[in-house]
C-alpha positions as CSV (number, residue, x, y, z in Angstrom):
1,X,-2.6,2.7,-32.4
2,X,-5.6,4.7,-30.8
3,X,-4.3,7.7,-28.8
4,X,-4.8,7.4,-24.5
5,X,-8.4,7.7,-23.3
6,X,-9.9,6.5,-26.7
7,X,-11.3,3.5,-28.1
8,X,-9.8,1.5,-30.5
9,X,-12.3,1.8,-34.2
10,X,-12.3,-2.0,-34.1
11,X,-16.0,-2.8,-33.2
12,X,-18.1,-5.8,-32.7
13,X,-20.7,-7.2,-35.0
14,X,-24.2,-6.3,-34.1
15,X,-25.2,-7.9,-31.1
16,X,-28.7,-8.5,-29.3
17,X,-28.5,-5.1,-26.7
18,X,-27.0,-6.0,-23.5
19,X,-31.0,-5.5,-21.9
20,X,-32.0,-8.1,-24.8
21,X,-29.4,-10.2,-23.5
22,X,-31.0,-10.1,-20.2
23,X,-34.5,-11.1,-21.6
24,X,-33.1,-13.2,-24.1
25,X,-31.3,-15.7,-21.4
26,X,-33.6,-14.6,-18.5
27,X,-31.0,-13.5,-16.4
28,X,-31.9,-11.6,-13.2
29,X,-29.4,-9.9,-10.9
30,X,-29.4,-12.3,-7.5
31,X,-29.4,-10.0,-4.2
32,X,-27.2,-12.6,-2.4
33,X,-24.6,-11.7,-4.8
34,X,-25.0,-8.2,-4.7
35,X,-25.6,-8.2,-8.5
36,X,-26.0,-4.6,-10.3
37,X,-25.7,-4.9,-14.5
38,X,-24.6,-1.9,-16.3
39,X,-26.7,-1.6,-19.6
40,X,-25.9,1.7,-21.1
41,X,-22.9,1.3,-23.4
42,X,-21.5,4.9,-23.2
43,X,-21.0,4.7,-19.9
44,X,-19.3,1.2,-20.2
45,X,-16.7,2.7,-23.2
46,X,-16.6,5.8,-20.5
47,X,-15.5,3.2,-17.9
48,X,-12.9,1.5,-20.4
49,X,-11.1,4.4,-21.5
50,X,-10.5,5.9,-18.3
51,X,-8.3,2.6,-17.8
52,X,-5.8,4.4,-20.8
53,X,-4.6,2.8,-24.5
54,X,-5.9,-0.7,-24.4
55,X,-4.8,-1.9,-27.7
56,X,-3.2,-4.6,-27.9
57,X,-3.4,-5.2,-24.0
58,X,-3.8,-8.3,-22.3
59,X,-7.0,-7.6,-19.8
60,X,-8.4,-9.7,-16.8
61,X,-12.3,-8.5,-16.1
62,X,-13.6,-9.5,-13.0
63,X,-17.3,-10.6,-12.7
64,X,-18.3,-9.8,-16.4
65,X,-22.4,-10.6,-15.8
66,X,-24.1,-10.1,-18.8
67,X,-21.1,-8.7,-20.7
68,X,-21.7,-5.1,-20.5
69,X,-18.2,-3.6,-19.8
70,X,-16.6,-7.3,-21.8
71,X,-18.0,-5.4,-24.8
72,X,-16.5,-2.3,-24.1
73,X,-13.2,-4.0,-23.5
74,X,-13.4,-5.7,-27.1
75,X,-14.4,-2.5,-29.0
76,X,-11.0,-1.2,-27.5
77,X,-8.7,-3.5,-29.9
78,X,-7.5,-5.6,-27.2
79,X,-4.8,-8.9,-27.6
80,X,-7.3,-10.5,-25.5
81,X,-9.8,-10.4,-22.7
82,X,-9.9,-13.3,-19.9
83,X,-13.1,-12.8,-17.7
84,X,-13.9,-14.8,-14.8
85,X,-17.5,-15.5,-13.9
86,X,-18.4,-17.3,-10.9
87,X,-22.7,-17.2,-12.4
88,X,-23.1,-20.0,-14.7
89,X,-26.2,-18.3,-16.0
90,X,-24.1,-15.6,-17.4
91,X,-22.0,-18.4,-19.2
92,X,-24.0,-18.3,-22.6
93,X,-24.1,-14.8,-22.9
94,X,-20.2,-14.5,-22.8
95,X,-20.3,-16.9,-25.1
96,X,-21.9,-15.2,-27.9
97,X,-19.3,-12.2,-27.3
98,X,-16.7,-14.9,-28.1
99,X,-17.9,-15.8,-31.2
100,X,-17.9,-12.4,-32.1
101,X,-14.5,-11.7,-31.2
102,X,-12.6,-14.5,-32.1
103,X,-9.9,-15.7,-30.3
104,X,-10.0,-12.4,-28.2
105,X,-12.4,-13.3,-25.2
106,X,-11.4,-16.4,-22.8
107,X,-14.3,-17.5,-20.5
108,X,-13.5,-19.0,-17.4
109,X,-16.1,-20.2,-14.5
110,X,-14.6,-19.8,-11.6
111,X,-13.8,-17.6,-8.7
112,X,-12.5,-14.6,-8.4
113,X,-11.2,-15.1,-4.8
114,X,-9.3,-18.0,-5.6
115,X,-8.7,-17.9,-9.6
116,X,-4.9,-18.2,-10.1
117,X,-4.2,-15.2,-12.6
118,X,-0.5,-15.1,-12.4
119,X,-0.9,-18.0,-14.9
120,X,-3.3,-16.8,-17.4
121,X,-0.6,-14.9,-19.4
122,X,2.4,-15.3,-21.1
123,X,5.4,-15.3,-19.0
124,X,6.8,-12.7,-22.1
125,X,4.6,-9.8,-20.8
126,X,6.4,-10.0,-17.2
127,X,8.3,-6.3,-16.7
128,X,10.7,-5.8,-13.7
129,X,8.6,-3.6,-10.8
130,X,10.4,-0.5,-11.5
131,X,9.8,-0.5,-14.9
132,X,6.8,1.1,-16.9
133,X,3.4,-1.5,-15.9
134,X,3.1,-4.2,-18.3
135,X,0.7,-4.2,-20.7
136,X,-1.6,-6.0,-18.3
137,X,-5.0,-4.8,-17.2
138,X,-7.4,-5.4,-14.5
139,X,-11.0,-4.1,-15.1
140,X,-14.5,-4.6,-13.2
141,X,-17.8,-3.6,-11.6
142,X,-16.8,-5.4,-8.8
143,X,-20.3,-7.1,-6.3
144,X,-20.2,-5.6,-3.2
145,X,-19.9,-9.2,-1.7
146,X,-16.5,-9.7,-3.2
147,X,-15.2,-5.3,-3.3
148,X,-13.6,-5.6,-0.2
149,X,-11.9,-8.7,0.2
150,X,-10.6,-8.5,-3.3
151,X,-9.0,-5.6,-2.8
152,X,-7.4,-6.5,0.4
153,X,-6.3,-10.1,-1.3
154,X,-4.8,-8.2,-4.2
155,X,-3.0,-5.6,-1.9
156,X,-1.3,-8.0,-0.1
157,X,-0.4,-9.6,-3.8
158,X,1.3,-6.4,-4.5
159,X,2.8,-6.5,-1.5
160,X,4.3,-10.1,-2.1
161,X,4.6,-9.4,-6.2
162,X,2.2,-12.2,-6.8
163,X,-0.9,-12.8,-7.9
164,X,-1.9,-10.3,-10.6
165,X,1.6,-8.5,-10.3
166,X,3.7,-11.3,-10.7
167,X,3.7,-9.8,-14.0
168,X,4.9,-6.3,-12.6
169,X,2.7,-3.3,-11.6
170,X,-0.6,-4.4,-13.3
171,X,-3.0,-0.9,-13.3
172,X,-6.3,-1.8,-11.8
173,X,-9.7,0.6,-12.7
174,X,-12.6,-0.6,-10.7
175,X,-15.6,0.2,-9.1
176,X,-16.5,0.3,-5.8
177,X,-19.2,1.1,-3.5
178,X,-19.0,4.6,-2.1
179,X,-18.4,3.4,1.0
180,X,-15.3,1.6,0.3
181,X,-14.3,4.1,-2.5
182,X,-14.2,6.5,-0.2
183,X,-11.9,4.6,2.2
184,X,-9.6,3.9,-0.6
185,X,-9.1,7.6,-0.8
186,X,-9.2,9.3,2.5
187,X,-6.5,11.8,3.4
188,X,-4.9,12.0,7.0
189,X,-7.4,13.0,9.2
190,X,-10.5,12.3,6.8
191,X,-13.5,10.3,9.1
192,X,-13.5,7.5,6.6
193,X,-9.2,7.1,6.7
194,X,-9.1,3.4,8.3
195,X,-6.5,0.8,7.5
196,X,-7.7,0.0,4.1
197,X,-6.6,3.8,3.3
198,X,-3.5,3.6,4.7
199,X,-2.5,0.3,3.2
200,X,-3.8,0.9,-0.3
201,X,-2.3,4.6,-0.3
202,X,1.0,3.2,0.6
203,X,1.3,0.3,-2.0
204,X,-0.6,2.6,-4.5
205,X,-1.8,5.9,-6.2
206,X,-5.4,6.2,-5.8
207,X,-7.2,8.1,-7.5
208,X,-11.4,8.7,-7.4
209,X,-12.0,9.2,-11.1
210,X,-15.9,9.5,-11.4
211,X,-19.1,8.9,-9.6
212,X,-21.6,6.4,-11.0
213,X,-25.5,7.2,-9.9
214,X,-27.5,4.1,-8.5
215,X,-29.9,4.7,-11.7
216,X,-27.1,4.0,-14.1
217,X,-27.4,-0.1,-12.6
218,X,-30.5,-2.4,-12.6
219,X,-31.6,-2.8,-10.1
220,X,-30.9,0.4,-9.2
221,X,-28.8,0.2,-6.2
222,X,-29.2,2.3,-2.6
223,X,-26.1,4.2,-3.3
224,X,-23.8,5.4,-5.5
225,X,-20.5,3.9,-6.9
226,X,-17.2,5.0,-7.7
227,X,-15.1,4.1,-10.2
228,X,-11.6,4.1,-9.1
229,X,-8.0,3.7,-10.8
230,X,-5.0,1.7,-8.4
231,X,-1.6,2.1,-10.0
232,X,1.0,-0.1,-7.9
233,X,3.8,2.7,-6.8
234,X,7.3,1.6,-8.2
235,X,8.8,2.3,-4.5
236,X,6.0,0.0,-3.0
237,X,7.3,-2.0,-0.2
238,X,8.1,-6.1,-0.5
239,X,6.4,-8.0,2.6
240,X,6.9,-11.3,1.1
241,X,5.3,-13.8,3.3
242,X,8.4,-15.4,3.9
243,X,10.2,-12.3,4.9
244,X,7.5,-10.7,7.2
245,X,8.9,-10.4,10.3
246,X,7.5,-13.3,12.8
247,X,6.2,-11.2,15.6
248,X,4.0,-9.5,12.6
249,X,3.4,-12.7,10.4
250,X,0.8,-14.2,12.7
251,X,-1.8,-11.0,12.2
252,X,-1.1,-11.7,8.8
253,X,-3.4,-14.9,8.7
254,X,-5.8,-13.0,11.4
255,X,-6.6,-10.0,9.0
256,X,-4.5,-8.8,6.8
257,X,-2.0,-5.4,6.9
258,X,-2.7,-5.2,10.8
259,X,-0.3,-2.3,11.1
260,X,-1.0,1.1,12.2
261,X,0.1,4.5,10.3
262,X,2.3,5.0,12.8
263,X,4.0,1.3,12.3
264,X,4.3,2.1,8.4
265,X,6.7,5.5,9.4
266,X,8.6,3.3,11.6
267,X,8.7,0.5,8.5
268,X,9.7,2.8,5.6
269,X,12.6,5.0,8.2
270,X,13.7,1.2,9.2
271,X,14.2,0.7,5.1
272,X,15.5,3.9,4.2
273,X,18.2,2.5,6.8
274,X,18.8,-0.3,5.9
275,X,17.4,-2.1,8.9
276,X,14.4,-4.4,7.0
């Protein structure tokens, strides 16, 4: 089994380049979607092994595009890669990574937003919350269209132990505009500390791991990206929606984790007690 932080020796085939891919299909990143493809494949394995061991892991990529980190993932010896691609042109190139690898790589078009992924794996791979994390991923280069809302959907997941964590504390290493990277992190006090920080700090550890330049991406975006690592904390509160309280449960549907730092001490001493 490859040590922690390295990839696995299994490789792929040779493959067309992932910028022959590009031409080969004539794919171009759409600006509606916020598209930015990641062609250099050292910086791609970088990106995979700061996610840890992967072999033998079971491993959900989000928004894939022309398969530039799905490669990555595959070199790493994985039990098998489910991506989720809501760009039918990106479709064929996935496909030839399939044939490469197979019976490692499941394609699925579909949406990220609403795909059900607590029923993509085998119910065997399910650990109890306190336990170590399963052996259940969750990579991406996430759009900035979808960054945000996605990781407020899956906070609230971890939250109600569904979703991707129905299996049990699924690690999550993604990037991020720096922007929203940066709320992710944000100490006490820190001008970018909103309620993203809070809530993702409370049900999480954070951590910033590297900084990714605009010219790494084409098109090269306006700023720079993050790549972040989210490990669901063991002690991370259960607001199941059936068990938020009612008073609160209404802000829920408005926007979610309405609640202030100051209603999160009064939460977590109300536990500690006994009282919720």
């Amino acid at each position: 089994m490859a040590a922690p932080g390295k990839l696995s020796t299994c490789r792929l085939p040779p493959l067309p380049t992932i910028r022959e891919i590009i031409k080969l299909f004539r794919l171009q990143a759409t600006k509606q979607l916020s598209q930015n493809f990641l062609l250099d494949l050292r910086l791609t394995d970088k990106i995979v092994r700061k996610a840890g061991n992967l072999a033998n892991a079971y491993v959900y990529e989000v928004g894939p595009g022309p398969g530039g980190i799905t490669r990555s993932i595959l070199n790493a010896d994985v039990a098998e890669l489910l991506v989720v691609e809501k760009d039918t042109r990106f479709i064929p190139g996935l496909q030839m990574l399939s044939e490469a690898a197979p019976g490692k790589l499941r394609i699925v078009h579909g949406d990220v937003l609403t795909f059900k992924v607590e029923k993509a794996f085998s119910e065997s791979l399910k650990r109890p919350w306190e336990d170590d994390p399963p052996n259940v991923h969750i990579i991406g280069n996430l759009p900035f269209s979808v960054s945000t809302p996605l990781i407020i959907k899956w906070l609230e997941n971890i939250s109600c132990r569904d979703g991707p964590f129905v299996y049990g504390r699924t690690q999550m290493t993604l990037t991020f505009q720096k922007e929203v990277a940066e709320r992710l992190t944000a100490n006490t006090g820190s001008k970018q500390r909103s309620r993203l920080s809070v809530m993702a700090q409370y049900l999480c550890n954070v951590r910033h791991i590297f900084t990714i330049p605009g010219r790494a991406f084409v098109p090269k975006p306006e700023i720079f990206l993050h790549l972040n690592c989210l490990r669901p904390l063991s002690g991370a509160p259960v607001w199941g929606r059936d068990l938020v309280d009612p008073i609160l449960q209404p802000s829920f549907a408005v926007l979610p984790f309405p609640w202030t730092e100051q209603e999160l001490g009064y939460l977590r001493v109300s536990r500690q007690k006994g009282k919720c």
